[in-house]
PyMOL Python script that loads the backbone (N, CA, C, O; Angstrom):
from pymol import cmd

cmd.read_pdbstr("""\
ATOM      1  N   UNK A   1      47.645  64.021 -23.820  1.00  0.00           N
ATOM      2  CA  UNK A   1      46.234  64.127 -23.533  1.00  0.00           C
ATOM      3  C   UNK A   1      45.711  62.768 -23.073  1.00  0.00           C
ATOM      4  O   UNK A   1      46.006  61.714 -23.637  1.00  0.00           O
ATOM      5  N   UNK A   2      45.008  62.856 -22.137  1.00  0.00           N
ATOM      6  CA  UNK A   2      44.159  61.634 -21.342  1.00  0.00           C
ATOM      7  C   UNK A   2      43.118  61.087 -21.954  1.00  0.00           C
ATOM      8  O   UNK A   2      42.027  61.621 -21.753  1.00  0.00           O
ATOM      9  N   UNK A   3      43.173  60.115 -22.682  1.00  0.00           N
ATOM     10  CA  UNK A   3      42.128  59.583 -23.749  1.00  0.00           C
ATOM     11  C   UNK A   3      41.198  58.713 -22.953  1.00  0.00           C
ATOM     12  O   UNK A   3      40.394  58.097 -23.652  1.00  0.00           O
ATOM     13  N   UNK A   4      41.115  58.514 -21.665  1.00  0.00           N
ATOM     14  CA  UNK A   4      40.592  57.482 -21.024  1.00  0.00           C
ATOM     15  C   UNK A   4      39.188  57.670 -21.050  1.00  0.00           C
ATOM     16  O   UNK A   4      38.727  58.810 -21.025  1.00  0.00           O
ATOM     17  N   UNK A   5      38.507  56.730 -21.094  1.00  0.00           N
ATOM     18  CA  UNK A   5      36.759  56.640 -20.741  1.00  0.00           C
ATOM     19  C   UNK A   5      36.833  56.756 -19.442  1.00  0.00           C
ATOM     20  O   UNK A   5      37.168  55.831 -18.702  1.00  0.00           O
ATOM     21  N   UNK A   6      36.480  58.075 -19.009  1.00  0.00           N
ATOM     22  CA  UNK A   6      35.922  58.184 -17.279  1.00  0.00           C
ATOM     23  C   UNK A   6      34.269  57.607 -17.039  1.00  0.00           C
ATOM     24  O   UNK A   6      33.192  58.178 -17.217  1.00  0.00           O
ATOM     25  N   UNK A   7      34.552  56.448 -16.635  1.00  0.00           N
ATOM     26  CA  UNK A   7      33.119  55.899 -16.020  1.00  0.00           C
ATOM     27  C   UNK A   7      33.181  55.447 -14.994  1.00  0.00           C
ATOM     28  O   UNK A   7      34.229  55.597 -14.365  1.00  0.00           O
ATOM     29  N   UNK A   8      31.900  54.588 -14.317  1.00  0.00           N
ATOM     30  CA  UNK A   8      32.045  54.020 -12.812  1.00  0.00           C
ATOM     31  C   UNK A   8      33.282  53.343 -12.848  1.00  0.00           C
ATOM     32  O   UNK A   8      34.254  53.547 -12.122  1.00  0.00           O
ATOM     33  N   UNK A   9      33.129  52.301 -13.998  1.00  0.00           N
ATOM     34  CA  UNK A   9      34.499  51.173 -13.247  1.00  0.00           C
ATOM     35  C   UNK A   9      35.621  51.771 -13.409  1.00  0.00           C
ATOM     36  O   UNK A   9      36.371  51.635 -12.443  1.00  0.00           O
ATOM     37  N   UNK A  10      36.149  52.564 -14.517  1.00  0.00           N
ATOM     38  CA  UNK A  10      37.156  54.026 -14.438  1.00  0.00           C
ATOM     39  C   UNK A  10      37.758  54.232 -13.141  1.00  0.00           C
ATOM     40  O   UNK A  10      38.882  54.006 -12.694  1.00  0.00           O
ATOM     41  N   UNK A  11      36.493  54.817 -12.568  1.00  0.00           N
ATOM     42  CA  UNK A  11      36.515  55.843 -10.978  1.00  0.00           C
ATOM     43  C   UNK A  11      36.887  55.305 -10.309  1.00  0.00           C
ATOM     44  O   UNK A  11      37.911  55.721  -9.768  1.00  0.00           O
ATOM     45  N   UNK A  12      36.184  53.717  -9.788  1.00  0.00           N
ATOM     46  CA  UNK A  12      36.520  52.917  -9.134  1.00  0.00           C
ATOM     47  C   UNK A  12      38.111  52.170  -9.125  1.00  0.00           C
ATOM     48  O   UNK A  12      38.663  51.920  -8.053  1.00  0.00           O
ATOM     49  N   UNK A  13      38.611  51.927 -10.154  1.00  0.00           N
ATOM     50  CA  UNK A  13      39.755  51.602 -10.460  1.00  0.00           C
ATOM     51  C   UNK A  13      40.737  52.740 -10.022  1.00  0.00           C
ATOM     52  O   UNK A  13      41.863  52.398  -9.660  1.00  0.00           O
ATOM     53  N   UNK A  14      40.415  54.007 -10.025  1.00  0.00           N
ATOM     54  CA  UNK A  14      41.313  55.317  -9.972  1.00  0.00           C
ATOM     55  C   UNK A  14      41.239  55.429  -8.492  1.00  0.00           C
ATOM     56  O   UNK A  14      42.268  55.799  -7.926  1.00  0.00           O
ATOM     57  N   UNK A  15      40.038  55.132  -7.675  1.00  0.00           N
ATOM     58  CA  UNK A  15      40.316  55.028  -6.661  1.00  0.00           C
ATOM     59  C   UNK A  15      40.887  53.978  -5.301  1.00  0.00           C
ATOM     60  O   UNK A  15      41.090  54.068  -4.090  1.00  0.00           O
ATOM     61  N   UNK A  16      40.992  52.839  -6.545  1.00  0.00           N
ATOM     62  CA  UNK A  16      41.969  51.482  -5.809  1.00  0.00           C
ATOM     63  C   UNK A  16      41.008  50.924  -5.029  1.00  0.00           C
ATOM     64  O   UNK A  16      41.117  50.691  -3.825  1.00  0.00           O
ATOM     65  N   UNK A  17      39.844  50.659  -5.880  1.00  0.00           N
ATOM     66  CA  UNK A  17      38.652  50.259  -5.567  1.00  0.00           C
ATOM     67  C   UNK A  17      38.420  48.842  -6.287  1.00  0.00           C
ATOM     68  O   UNK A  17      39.182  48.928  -7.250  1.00  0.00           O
ATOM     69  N   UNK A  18      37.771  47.536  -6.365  1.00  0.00           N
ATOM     70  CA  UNK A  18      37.033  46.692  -7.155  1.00  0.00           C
ATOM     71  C   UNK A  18      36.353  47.162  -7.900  1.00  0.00           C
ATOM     72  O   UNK A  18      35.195  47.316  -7.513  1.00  0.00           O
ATOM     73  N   UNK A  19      36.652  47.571  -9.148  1.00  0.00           N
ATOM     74  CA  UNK A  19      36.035  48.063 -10.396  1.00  0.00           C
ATOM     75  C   UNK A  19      34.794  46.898 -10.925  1.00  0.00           C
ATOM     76  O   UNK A  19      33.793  47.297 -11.520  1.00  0.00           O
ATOM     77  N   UNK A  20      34.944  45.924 -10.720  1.00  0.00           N
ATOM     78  CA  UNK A  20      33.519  44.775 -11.319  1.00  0.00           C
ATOM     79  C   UNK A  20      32.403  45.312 -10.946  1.00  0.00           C
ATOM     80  O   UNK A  20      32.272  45.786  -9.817  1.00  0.00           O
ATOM     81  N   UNK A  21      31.254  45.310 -12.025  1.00  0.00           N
ATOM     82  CA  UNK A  21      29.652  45.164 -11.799  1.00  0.00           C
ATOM     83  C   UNK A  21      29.151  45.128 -10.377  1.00  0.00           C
ATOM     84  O   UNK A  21      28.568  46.008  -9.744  1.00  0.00           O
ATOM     85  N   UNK A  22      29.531  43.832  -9.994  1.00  0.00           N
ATOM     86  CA  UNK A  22      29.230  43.206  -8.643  1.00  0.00           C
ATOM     87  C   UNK A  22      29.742  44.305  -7.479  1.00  0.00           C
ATOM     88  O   UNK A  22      28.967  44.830  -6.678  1.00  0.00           O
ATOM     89  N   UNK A  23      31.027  44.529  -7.526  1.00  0.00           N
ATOM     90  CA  UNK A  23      31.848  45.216  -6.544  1.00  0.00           C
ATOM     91  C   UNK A  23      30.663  46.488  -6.681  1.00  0.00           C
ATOM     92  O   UNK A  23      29.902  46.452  -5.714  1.00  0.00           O
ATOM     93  N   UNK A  24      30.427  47.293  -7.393  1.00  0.00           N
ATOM     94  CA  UNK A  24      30.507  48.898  -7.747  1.00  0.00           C
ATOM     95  C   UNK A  24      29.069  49.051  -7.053  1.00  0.00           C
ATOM     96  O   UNK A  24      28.807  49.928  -6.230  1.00  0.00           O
ATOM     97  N   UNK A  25      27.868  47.734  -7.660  1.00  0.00           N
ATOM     98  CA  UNK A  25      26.861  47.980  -6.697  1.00  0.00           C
ATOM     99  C   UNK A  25      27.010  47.598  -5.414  1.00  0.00           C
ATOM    100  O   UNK A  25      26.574  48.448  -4.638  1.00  0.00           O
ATOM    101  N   UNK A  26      27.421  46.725  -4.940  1.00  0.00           N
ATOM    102  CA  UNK A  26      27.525  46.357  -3.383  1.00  0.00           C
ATOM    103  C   UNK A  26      28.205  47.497  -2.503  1.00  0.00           C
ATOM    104  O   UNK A  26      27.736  47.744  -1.392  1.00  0.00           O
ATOM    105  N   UNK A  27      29.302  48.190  -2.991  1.00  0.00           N
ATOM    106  CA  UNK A  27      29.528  49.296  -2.609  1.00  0.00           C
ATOM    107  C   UNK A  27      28.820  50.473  -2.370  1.00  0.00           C
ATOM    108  O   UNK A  27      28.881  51.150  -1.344  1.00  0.00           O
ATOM    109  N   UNK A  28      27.933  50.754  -3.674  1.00  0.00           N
ATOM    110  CA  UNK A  28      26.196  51.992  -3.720  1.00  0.00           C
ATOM    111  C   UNK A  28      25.785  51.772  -2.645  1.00  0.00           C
ATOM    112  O   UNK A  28      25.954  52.572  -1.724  1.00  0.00           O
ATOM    113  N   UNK A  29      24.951  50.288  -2.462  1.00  0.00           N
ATOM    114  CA  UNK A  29      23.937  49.805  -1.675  1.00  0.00           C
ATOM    115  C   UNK A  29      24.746  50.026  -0.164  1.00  0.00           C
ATOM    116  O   UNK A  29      24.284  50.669   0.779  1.00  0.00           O
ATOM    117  N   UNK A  30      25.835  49.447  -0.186  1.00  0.00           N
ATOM    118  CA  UNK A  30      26.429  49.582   1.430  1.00  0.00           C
ATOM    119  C   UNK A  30      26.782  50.798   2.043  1.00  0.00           C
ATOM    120  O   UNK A  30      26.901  50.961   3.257  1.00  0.00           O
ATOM    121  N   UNK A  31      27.009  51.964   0.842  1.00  0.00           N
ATOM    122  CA  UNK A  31      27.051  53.349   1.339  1.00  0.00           C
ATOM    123  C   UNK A  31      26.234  54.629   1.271  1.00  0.00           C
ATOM    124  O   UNK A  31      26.297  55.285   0.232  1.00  0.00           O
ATOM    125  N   UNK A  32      25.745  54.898   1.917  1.00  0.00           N
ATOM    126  CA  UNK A  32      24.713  55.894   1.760  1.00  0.00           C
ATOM    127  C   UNK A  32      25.072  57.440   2.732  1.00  0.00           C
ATOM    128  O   UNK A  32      25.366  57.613   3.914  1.00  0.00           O
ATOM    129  N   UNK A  33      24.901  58.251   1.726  1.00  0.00           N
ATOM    130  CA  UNK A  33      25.344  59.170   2.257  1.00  0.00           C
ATOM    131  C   UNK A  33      24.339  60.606   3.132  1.00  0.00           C
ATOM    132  O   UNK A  33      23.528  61.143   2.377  1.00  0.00           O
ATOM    133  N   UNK A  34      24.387  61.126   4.470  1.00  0.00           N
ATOM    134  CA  UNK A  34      23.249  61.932   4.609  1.00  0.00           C
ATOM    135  C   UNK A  34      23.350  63.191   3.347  1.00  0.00           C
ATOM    136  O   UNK A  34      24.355  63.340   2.652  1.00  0.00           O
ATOM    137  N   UNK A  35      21.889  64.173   3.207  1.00  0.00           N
ATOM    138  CA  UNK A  35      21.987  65.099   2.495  1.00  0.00           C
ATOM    139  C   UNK A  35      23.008  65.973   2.610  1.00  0.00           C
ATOM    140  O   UNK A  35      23.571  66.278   1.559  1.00  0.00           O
ATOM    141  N   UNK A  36      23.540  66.640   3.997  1.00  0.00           N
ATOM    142  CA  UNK A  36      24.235  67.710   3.932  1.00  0.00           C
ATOM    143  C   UNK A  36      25.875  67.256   4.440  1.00  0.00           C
ATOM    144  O   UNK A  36      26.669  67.602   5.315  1.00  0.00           O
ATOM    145  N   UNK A  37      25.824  66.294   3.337  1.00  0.00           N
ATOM    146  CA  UNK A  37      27.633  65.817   3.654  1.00  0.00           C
ATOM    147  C   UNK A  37      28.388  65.881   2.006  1.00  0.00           C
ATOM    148  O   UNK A  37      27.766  65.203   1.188  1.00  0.00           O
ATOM    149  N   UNK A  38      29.303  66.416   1.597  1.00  0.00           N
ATOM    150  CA  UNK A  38      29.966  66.170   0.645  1.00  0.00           C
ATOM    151  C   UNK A  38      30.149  64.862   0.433  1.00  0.00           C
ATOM    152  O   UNK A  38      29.941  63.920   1.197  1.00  0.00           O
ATOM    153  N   UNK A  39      30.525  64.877  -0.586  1.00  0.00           N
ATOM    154  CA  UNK A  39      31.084  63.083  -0.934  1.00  0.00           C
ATOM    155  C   UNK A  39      32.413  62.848  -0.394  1.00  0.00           C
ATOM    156  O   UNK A  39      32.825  61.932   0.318  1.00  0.00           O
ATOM    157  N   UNK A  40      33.092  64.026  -0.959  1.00  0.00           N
ATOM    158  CA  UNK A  40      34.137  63.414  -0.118  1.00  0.00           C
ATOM    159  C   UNK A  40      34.586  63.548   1.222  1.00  0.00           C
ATOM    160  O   UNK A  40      35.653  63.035   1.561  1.00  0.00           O
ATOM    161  N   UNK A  41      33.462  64.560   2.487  1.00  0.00           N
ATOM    162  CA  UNK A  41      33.629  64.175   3.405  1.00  0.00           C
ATOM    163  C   UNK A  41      33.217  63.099   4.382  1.00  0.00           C
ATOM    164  O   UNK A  41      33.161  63.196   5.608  1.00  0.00           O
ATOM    165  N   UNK A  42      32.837  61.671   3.341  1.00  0.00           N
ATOM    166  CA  UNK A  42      32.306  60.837   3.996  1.00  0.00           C
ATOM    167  C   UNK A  42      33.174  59.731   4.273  1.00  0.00           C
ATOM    168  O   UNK A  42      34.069  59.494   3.461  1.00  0.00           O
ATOM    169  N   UNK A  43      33.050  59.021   5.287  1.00  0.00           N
ATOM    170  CA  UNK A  43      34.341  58.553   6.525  1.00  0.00           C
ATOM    171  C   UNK A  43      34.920  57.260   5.736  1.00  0.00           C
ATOM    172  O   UNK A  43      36.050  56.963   6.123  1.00  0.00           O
ATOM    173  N   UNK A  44      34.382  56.392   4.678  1.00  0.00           N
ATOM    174  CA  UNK A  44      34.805  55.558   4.008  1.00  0.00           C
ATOM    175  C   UNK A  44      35.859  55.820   3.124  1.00  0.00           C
ATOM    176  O   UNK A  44      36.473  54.835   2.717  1.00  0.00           O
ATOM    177  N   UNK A  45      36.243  57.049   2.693  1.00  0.00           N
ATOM    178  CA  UNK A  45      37.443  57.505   1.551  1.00  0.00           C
ATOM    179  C   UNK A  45      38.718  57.517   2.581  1.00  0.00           C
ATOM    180  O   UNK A  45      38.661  57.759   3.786  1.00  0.00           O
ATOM    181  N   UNK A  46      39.735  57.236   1.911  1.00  0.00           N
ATOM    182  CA  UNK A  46      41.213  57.134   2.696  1.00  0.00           C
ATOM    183  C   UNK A  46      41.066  59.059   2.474  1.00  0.00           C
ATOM    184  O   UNK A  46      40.244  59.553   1.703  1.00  0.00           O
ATOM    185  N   UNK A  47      41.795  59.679   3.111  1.00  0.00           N
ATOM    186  CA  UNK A  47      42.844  60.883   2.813  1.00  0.00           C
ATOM    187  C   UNK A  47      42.737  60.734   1.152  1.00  0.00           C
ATOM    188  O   UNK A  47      41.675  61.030   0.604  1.00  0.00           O
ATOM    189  N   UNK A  48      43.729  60.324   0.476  1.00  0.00           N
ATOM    190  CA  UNK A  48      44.233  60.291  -1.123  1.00  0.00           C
ATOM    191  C   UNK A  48      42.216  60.084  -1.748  1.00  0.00           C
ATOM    192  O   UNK A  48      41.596  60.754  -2.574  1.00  0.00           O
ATOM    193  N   UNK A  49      41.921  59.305  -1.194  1.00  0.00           N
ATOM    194  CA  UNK A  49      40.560  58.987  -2.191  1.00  0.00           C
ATOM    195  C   UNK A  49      39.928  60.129  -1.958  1.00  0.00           C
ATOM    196  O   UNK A  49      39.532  60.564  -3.039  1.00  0.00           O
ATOM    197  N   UNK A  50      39.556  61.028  -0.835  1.00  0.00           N
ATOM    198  CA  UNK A  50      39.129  62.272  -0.721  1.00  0.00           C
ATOM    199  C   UNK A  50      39.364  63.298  -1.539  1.00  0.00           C
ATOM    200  O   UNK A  50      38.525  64.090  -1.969  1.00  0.00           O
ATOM    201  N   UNK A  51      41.143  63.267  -1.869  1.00  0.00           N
ATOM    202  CA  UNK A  51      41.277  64.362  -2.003  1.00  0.00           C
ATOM    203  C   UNK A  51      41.462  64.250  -3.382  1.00  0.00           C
ATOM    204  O   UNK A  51      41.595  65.319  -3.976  1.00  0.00           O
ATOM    205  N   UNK A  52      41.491  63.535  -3.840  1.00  0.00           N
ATOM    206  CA  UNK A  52      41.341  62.825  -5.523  1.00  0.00           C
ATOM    207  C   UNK A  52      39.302  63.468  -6.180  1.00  0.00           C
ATOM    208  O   UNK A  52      38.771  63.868  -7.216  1.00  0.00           O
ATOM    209  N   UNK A  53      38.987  63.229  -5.017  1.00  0.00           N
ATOM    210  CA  UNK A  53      37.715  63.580  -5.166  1.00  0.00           C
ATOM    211  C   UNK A  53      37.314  65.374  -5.453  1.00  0.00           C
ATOM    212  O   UNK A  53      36.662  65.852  -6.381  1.00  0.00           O
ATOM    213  N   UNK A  54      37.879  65.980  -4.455  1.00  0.00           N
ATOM    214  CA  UNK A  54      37.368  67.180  -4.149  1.00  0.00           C
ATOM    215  C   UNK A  54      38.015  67.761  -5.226  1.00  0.00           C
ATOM    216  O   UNK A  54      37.318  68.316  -6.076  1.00  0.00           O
ATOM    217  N   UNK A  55      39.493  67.732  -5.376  1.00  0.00           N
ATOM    218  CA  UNK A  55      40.286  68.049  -6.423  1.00  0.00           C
ATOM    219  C   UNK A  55      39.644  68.309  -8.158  1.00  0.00           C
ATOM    220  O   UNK A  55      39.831  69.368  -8.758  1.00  0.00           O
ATOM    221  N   UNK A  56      38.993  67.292  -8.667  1.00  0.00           N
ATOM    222  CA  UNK A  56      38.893  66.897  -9.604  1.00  0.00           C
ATOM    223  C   UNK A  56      37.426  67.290  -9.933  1.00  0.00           C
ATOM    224  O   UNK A  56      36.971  67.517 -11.054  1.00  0.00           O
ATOM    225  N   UNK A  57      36.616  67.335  -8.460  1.00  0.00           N
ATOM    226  CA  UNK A  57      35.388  68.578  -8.484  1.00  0.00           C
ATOM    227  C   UNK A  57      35.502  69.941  -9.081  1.00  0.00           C
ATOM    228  O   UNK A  57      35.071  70.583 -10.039  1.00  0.00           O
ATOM    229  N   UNK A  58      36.407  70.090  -7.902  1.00  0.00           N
ATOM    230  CA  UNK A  58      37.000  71.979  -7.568  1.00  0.00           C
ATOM    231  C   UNK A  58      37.542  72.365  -9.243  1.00  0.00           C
ATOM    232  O   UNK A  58      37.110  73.438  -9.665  1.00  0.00           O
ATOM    233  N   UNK A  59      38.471  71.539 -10.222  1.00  0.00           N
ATOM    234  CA  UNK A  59      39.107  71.705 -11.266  1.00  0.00           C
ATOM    235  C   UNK A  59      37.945  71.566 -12.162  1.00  0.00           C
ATOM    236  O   UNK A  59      38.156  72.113 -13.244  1.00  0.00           O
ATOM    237  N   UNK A  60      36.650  70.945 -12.051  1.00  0.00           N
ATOM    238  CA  UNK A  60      35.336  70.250 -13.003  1.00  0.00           C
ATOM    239  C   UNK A  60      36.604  70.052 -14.051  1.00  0.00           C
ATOM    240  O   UNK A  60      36.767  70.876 -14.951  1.00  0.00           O
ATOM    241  N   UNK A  61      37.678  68.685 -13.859  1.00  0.00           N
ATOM    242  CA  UNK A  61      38.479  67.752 -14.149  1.00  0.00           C
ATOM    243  C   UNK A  61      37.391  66.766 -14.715  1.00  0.00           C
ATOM    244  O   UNK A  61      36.356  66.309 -14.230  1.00  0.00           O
ATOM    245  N   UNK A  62      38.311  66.543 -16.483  1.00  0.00           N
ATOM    246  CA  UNK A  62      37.235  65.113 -16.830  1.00  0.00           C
ATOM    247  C   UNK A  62      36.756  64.071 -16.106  1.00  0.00           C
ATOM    248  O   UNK A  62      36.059  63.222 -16.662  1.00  0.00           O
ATOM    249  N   UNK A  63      37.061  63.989 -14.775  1.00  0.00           N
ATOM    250  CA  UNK A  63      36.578  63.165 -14.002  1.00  0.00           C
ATOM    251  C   UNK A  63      35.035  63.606 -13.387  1.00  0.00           C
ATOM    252  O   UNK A  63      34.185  62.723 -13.271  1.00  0.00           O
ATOM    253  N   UNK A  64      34.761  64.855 -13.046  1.00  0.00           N
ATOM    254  CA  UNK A  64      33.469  65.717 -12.620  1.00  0.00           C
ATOM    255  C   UNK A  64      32.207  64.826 -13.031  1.00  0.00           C
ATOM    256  O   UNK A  64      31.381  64.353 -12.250  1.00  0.00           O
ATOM    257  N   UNK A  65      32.230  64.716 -14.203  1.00  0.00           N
ATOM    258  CA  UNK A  65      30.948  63.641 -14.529  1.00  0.00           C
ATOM    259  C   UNK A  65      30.635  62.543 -13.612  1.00  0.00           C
ATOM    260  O   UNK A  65      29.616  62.417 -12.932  1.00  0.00           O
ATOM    261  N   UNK A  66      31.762  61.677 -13.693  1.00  0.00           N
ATOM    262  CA  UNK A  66      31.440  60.455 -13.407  1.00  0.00           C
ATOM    263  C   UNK A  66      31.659  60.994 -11.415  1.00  0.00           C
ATOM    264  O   UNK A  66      30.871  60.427 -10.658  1.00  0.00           O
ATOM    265  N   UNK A  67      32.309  61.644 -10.994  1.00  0.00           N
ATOM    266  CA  UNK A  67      32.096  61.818  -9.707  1.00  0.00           C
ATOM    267  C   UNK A  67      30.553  62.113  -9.504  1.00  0.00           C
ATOM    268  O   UNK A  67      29.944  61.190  -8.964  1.00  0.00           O
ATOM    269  N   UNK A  68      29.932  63.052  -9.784  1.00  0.00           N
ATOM    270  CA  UNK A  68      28.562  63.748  -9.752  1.00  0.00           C
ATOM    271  C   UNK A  68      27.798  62.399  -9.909  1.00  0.00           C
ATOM    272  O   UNK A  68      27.329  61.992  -8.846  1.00  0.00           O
ATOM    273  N   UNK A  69      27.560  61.584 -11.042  1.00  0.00           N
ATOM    274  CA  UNK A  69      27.149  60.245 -10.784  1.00  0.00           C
ATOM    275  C   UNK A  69      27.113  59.444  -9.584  1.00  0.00           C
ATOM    276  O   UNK A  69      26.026  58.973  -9.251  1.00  0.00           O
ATOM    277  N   UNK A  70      28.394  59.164  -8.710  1.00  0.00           N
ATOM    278  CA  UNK A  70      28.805  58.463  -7.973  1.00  0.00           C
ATOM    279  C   UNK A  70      28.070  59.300  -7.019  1.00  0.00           C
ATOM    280  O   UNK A  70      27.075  58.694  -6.622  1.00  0.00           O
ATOM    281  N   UNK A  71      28.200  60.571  -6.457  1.00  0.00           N
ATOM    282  CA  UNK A  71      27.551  61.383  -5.948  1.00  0.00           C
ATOM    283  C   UNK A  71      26.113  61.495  -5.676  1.00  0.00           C
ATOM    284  O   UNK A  71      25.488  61.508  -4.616  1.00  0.00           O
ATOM    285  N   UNK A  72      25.782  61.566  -6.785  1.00  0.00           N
ATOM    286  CA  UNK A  72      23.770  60.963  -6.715  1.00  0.00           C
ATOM    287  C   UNK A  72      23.391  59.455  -6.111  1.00  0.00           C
ATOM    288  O   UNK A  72      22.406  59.296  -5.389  1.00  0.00           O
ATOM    289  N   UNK A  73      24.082  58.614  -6.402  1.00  0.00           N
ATOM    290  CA  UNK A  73      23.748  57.108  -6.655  1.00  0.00           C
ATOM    291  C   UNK A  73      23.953  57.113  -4.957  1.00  0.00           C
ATOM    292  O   UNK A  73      23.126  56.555  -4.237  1.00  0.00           O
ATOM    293  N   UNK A  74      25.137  57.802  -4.411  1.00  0.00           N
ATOM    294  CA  UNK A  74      24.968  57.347  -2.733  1.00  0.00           C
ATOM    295  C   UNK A  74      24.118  58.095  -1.917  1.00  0.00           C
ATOM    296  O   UNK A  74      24.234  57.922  -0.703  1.00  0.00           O
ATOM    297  N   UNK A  75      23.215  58.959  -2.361  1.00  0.00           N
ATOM    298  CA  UNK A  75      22.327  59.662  -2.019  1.00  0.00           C
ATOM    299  C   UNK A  75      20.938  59.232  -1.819  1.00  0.00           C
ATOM    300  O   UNK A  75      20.085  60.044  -1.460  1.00  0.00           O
TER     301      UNK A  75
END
""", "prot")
cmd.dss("prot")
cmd.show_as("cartoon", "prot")
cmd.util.cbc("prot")
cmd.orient("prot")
């Protein structure tokens, strides 16, 4: 069983991202997403970071939270 704390810097780390404070907002602020685009069809995710995404939606995978977060915040 996966005992991990799924949070931003979590997500960020899972997605081979700069998990720091600093990194996680500069990333928010630099990406903004229109209303009628999924998250993960937006052009900044590799392939794997996409599909890490949609996956873990589609399953509402302990990850779902903290995606839906990440989800609002680039909105």
């Amino acid at each position: 069983m996966d005992m991990t704390t799924h949070d931003m810097a979590t997500l960020f780390a899972q997605l081979g991202l700069d998990n720091s404070p600093t990194a996680i907002n500069a990333f928010i602020a630099s990406h903004k997403l229109p209303a009628d685009m999924t998250l993960a069809q937006a052009s900044f995710w590799t392939s794997a970071q996409a599909s890490f995404l949609t996956e873990n939606l589609k399953q509402d995978a302990d990850w779902s939270d903290v995606i839906d977060q990440l989800n609002m915040l680039l909105r």
